[in-house]
VOGU-65188 format. One record per residue (C-alpha): residue number from 1; z, y, x. Coordinates in steps of 0.02 Angstrom, whole numbers, m for minus. Example, Ala and Ser with C-alpha at 12.3 -4.5 7.8 and 13.67 -1.06 7.14 Angstrom:
! VOGU-65188
(1; (390; m225; 615)),
(2; (357; m53; 684)),
//
This chain:
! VOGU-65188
(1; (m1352; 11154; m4733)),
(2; (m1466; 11062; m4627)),
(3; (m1472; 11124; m4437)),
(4; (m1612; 11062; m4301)),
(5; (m1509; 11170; m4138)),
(6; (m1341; 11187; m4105)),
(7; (m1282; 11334; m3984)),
(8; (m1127; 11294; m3905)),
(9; (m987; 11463; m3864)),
(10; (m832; 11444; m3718)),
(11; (m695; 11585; m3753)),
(12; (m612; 11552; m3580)),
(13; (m462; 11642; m3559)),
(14; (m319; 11549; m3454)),
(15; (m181; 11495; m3585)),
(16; (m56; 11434; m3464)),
(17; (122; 11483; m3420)),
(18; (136; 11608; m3316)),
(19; (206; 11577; m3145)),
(20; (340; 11717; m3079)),
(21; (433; 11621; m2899)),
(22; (494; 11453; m2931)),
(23; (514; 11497; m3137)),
(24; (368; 11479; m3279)),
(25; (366; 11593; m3428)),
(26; (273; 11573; m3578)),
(27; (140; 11730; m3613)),
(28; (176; 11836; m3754)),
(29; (261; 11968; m3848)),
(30; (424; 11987; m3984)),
(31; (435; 11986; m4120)),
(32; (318; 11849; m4176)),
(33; (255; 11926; m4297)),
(34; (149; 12043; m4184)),
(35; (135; 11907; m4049)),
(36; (7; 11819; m4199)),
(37; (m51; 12001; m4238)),
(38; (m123; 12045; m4054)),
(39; (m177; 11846; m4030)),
(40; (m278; 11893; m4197)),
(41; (m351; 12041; m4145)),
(42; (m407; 11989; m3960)),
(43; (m496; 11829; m4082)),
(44; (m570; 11952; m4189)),
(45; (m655; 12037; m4046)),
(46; (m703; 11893; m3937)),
(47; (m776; 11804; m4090)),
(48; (m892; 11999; m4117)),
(49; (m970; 12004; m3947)),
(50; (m1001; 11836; m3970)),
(51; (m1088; 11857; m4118)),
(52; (m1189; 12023; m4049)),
(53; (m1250; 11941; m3882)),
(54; (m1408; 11961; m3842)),
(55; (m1419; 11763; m3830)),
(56; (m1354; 11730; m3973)),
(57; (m1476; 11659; m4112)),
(58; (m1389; 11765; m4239)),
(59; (m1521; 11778; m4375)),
(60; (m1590; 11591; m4351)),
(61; (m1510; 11472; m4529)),
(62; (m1582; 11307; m4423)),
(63; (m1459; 11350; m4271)),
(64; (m1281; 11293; m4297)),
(65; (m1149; 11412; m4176)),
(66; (m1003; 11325; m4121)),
(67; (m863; 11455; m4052)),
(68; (m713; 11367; m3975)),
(69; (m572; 11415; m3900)),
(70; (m460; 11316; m3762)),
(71; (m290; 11262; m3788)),
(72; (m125; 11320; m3806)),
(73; (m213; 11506; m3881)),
(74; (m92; 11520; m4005)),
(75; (118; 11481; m3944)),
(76; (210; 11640; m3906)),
(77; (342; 11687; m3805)),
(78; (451; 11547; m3852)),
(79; (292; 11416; m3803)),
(80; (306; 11362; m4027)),
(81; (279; 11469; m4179)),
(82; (393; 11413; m4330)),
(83; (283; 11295; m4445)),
(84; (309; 11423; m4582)),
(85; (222; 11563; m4493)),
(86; (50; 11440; m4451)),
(87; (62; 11388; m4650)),
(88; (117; 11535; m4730)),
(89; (225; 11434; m4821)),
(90; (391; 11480; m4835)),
(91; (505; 11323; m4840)),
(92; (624; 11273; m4696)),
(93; (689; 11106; m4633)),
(94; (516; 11043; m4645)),
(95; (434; 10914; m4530)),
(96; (240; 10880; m4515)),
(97; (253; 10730; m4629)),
(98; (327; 10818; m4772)),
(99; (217; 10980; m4739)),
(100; (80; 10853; m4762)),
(101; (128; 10790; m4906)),
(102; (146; 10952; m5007)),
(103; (m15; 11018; m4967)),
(104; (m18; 11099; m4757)),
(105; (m138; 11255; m4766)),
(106; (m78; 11404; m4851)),
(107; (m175; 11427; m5011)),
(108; (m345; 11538; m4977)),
(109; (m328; 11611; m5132)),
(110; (m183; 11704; m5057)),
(111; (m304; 11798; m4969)),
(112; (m371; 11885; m5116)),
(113; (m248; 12050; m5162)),
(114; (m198; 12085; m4977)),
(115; (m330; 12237; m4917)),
(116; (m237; 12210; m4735)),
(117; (m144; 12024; m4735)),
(118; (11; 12019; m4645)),
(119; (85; 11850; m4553)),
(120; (220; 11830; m4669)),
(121; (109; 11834; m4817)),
(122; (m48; 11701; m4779)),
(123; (26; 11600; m4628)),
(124; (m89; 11613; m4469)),
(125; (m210; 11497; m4531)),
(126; (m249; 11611; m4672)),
(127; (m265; 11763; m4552)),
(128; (m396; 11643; m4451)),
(129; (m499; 11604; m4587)),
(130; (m480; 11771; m4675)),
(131; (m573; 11846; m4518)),
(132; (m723; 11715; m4537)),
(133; (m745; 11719; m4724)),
(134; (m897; 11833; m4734)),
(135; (m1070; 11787; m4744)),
(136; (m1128; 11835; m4562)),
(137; (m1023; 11673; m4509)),
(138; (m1112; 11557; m4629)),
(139; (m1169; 11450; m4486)),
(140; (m1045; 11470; m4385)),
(141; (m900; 11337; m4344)),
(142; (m729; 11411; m4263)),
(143; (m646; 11271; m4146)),
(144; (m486; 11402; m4141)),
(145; (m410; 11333; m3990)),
(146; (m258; 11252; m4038)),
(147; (m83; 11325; m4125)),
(148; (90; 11260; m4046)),
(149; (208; 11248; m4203)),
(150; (387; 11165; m4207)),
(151; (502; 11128; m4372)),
(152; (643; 11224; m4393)),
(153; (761; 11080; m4434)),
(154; (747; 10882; m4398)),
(155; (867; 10770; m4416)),
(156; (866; 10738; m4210)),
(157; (986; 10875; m4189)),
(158; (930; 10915; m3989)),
(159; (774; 10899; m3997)),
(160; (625; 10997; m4069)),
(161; (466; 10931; m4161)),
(162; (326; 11005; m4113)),
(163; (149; 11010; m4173)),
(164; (5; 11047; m4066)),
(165; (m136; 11068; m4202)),
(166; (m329; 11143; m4196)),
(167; (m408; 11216; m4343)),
(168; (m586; 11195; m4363)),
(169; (m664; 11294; m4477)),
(170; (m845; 11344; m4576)),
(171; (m885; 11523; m4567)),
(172; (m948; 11618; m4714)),
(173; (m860; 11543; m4861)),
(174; (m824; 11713; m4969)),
(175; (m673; 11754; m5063)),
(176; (m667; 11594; m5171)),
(177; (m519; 11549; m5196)),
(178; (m470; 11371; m5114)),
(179; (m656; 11377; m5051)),
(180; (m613; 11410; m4871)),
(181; (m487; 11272; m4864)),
(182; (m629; 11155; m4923)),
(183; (m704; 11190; m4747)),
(184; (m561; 11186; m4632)),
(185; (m515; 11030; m4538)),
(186; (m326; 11034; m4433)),
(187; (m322; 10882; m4288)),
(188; (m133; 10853; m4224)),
(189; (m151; 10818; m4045)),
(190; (m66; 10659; m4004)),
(191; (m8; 10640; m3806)),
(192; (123; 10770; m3741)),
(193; (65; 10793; m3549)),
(194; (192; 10877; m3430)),
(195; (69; 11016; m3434)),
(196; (107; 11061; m3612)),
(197; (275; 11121; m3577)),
(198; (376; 11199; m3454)),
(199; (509; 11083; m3376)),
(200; (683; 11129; m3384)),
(201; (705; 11153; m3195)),
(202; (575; 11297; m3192)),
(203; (619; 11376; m3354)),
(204; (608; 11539; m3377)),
(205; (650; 11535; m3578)),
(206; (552; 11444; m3733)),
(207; (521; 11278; m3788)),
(208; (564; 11145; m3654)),
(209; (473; 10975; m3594)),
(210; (611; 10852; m3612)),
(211; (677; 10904; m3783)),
(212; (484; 10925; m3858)),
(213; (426; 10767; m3948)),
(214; (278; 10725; m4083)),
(215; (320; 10640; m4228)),
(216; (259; 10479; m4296)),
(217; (149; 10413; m4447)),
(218; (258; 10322; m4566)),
(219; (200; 10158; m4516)),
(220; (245; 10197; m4344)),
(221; (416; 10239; m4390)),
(222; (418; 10078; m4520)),
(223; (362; 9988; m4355)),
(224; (484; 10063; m4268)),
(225; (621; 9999; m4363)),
(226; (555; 9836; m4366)),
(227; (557; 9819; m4196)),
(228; (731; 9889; m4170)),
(229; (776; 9739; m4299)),
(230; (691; 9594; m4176)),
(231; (796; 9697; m4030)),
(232; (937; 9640; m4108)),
(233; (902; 9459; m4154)),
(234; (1007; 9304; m4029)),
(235; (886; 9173; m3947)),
(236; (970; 9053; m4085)),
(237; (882; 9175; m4234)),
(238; (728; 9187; m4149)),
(239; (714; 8996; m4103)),
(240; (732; 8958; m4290)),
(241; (614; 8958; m4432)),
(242; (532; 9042; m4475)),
(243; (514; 9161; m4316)),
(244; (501; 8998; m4223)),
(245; (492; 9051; m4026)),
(246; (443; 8901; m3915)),
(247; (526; 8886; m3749)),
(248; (428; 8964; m3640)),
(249; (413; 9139; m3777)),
(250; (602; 9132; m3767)),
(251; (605; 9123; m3577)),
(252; (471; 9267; m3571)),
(253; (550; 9370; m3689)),
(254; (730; 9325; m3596)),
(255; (672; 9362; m3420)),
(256; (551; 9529; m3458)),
(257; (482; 9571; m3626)),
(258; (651; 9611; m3710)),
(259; (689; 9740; m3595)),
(260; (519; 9793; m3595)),
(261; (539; 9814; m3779)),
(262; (712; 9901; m3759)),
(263; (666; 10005; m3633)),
(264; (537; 10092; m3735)),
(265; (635; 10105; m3890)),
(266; (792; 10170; m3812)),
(267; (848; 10331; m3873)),
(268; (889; 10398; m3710)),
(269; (704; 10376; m3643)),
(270; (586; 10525; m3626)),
(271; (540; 10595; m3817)),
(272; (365; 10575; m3752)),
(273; (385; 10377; m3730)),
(274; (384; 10313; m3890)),
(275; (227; 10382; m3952)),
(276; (152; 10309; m3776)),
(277; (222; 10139; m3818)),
(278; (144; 10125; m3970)),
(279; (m31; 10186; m3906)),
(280; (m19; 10063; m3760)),
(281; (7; 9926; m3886)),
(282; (m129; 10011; m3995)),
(283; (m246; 10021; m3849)),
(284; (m209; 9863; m3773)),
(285; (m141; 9910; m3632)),
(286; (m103; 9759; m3495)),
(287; (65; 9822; m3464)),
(288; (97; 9761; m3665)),
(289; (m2; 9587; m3648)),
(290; (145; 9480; m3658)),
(291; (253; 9571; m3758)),
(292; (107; 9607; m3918)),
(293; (95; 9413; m3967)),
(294; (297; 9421; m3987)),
(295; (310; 9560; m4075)),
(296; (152; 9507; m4185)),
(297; (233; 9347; m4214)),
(298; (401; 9406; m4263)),
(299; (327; 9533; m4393)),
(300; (213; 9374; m4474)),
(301; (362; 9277; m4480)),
(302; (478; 9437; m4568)),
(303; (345; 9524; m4679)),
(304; (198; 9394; m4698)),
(305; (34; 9399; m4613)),
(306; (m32; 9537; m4740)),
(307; (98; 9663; m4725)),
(308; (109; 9621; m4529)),
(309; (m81; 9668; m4497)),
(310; (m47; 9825; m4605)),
(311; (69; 9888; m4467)),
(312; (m6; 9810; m4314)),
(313; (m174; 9875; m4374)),
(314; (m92; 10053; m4391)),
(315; (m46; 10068; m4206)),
(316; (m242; 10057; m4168)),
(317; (m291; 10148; m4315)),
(318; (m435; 10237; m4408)),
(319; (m478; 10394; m4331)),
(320; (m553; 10468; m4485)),
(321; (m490; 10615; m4586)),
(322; (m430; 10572; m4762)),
(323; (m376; 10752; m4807)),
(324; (m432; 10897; m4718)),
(325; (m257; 10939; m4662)),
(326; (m210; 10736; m4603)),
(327; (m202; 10770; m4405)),
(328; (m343; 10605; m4356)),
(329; (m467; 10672; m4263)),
(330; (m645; 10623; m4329)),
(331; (m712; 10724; m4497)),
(332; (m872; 10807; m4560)),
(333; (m929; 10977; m4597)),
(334; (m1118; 10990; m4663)),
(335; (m1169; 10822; m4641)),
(336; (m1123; 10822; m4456)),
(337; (m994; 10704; m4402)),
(338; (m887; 10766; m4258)),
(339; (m741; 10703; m4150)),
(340; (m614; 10798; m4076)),
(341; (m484; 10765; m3941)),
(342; (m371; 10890; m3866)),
(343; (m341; 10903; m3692)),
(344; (m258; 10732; m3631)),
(345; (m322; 10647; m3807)),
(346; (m481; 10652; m3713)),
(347; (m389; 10570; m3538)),
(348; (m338; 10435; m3625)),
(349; (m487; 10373; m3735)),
(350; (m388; 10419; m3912)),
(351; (m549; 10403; m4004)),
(352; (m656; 10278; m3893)),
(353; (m468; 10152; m3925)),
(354; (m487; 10195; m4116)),
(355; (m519; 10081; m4238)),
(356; (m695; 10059; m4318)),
(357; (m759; 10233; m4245)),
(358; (m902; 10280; m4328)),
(359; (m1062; 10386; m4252)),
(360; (m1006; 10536; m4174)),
(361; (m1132; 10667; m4171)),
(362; (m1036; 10809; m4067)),
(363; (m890; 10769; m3974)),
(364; (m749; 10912; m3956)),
(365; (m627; 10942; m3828)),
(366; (m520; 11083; m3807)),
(367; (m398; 11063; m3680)),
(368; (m289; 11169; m3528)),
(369; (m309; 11076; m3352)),
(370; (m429; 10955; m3412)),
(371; (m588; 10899; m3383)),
(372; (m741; 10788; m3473)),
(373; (m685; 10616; m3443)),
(374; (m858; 10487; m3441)),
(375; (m787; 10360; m3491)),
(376; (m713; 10439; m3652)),
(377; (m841; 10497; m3695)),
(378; (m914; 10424; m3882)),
(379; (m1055; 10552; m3937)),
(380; (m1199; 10463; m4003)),
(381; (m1323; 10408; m3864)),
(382; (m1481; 10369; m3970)),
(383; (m1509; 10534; m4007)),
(384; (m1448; 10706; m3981)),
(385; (m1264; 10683; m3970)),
(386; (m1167; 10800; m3882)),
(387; (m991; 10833; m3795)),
(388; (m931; 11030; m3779)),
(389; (m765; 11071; m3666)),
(390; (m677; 11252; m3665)),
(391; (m527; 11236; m3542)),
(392; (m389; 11361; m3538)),
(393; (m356; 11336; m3369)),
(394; (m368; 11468; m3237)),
(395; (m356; 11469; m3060)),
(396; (m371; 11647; m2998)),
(397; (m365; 11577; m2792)),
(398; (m538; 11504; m2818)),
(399; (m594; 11642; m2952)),
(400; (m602; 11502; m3098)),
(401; (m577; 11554; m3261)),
(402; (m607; 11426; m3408)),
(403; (m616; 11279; m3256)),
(404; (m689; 11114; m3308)),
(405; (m807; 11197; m3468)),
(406; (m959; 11146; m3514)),
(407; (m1072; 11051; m3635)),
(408; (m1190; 10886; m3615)),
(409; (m1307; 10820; m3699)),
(410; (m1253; 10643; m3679)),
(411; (m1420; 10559; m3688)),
(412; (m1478; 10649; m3555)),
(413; (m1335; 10679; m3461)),
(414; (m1377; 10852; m3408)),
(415; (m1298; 11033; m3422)),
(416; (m1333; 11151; m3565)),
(417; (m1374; 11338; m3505)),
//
C-alpha cells in the first residue's frame, strides 16, 4: 500500500499510579483476567469514535491513520501481567529470551474457532489484534500503548523481570491464519525510569522499583561475564602477555577504573544499573572514557580482535528488527520505515546512539511524563519525516490530560492540527 498523508490519533488517558496520601497504587481491577477484559473494551471503544470522527479521513486508501496509545495502558493492579497472559502461551518459568526464542506472539490462527476469545485462550496480544482484523482498519496502524509483563520464575530469586513491550500493529488483515502476526511489530523498552514503578517507601501493593529489572541480550550477558573475569585478574596477570597493561593503564585502572568497573557490576547495585552501564559504554558516555580502552583491550587480548568487536559492537548495536517479535526498535510496515522509543528511550537518544540507523520516516514515542526531546529526534529531514508523542501523563491541577502530545513535521518544525 502506497500512502501520500498520514493522520496522526492521541488516546490520552493518564496511565499513572494513582496517588492516595503519602502511598501510590497501581489502577486496576482482580482478577486479571477481567482487568485485560475492561482495558480491552475501553480500547475497543476509543479506537470506534476514533474511527467515526467527523475528521477522520475514513474512506480515503492514500491516508495512512496512526492510533496510539501512551504508556503503561496495559499493567493491572499488581503494576505486571504474567508473560503468559500477554502471549497466550501457557508455559511458566519463562524469561523474554527464551519466549523469544520459541516464537513470542500467540499464534493468530488461534483466533479462528473462538466466536467471543477469552484471555486465557489467545494471550492479550491476540485479543488486540483480534479487535483490528477487519477490513475497515486496512489502513490503519495501532501503536497499543505499551503492556507491562514480568516472568513468573528467574533464576534471581528476589527480583522480578519485567518487560515493558508495545505492539504495533496493521489493521485489516482478515482471519488468515498467521497473517496478522506478519504485521505486528513488539519493541521492548530498554531504560527503567523511577517513574515506571512505584518505590517501596510509597507502596501501596504491586510490582516494586528496586526489585524490577530488564534483562539483557545474550551478548550483554556474555559481556557481562567477561568483564566479571578481568574484575578478578592481579596487576601481575594483567601486566603480562598477552593483556599487556603499561604502567600508566595499571595505575588508572588501580586508582579509578577498577572500581568504576566493580561498582557497576556489583550485585548489590540498583537492578536498573547494569543495563545503564552498558548503554553508557554503548553510547559513549564520558563518564566510561577511560575505562572503554581497558576493557576493549582486555577482551582483544582474551577472545581475539574478531570476537572482541562482536561484543563491543553489541553494546552500541543495530537498532533494526530481525523478527517481528525481537524487542529493537526500528522496523517497517508498508514500505514505511519507522522508529520507536518509549518514554525515557526517547530521553536518552536510544536510537540517535544506535548503530548504522537507517532513514527514519516517522518517529514514535509513547511515553508517561515525557516529552519530545530535539535533540533525539532522527525522523528524516529531507522530506516529510515526522515525530508523533501520546503521553499518559495527567495533571488534573492544571487540567492536562495526555501532557507533552503532539506531532511535528520535522522539516518544518511546526505543529500538526
Amino acid at each position: 500500500m502506497t500512502y501520500k498523508k498520514v493522520q496522526f490519533i492521541a488516546y490520552c488517558i493518564h496511565t499513572g499510579p494513582k496517588t492516595i496520601g503519602l502511598k501510590q497504587q497501581y489502577l486496576g481491577i482482580a482478577p486479571t483476567s477481567a482487568d485485560i477484559a475492561e482495558r480491552i473494551k475501553l480500547v475497543r471503544k476509543a479506537i470506534e469514535v476514533a474511527r467515526t470522527n467527523s475528521n477522520t479521513k475514513q474512506s480515503d486508501d492514500e491516508t495512512l491513520k496512526i492510533f496510539m496509545m501512551p504508556e503503561f495502558f496495559f499493567r493491572g493492579k499488581e503494576g505486571a501481567y504474567a508473560l503468559e497472559l500477554i502471549t497466550g502461551i501457557q508455559r511458566k518459568s519463562r524469561t523474554w529470551l527464551e519466549w523469544l526464542k520459541g516464537g513470542f506472539l500467540s499464534d493468530l490462527s488461534r483466533l479462528t474457532g473462538y466466536s467471543q476469545p477469552r484471555v486465557e485462550e489467545i494471550g492479550l496480544i491476540g485479543l488486540l489484534q483480534n479487535l483490528v482484523k477487519d477490513q475497515q482498519w486496512k489502513n490503519w496502524i495501532f501503536v497499543f500503548g505499551s503492556i507491562i509483563g514480568s516472568s513468573v520464575e528467574t533464576d534471581i530469586t528476589d527480583r522480578e523481570e519485567v518487560y515493558n513491550l508495545v505492539l504495533v500493529q496493521k489493521g485489516g488483515f482478515g482471519d488468515t491464519p498467521r497473517v496478522g502476526s506478519t504485521f505486528a511489530k513488539v519493541v521492548m523498552k530498554e531504560h527503567v525510569s523511577g517513574m515506571d514503578f512505584i518505590k517501596t517507601s510509597e507502596s501501596g501493593g504491586g510490582a516494586l522499583l528496586e526489585r524490577v529489572f530488564h534483562p539483557l541480550t545474550v551478548n550483554q550477558q556474555q559481556l557481562v561475564k567477561h568483564l566479571k573475569d578481568l574484575l578478578a585478574l592481579t596487576e601481575e596477570q594483567l601486566r603480562a602477555a598477552p593483556i599487556s597493561f603499561t604502567e600508566s593503564e595499571i595505575a588508572l585502572w588501580r586508582t579509578s577504573e577498577k572500581a568504576r568497573l566493580n561498582d557497576c557490576l556489583t550485585p548489590n547495585s540498583s537492578p536498573q544499573f547494569l543495563p545503564h552501564f552498558l548503554f553508557g559504554l554503548r553510547s559513549g558516555d564520558a563518564y566510561f572514557s577511560a575505562l572503554f580502552p581497558l576493557i576493549e583491550k582486555f577482551l582483544k587480548a582474551k577472545l581475539g580482535n574478531v570476537k572482541a568487536q562482536e561484543l563491543l559492537l553489541s553494546i552500541r548495536r543495530s537498532e533494526e528488527q530481525q523478527k517481528e517479535y525481537d524487542g529493537s526498535s526500528v522496523f517497517e510496515i508498508d514500505g514505511i520505515r519507522f522508529g520507536l522509543e518509549v518514554c525515557l528511550d526517547h530521553g536518552v537518544r536510544r536510537l540517535k546512539n544506535s548503530k548504522n540507523l537507517p532513514t527514519i520516516d516517522i518517529q514514535l514515542v509513547p511515553s508517561c511524563g515525557a516529552q519530545i526531546n530535539e535533540d533525539a529526534i532522527v525522523a528524516k529531514t529531507n522530506g516529510y519525516g515526522y515525530i508523533f508523542h501520546c503521553d499518559g501523563y495527567a495533571d488534573y491541577d492544571a487540567n492536562w490530560l495526555g501532557y507533552n502530545s503532539g506531532a511535528k513535521r520535522v522539516r518544518m518544525h511546526t505543529k500538526i492540527t
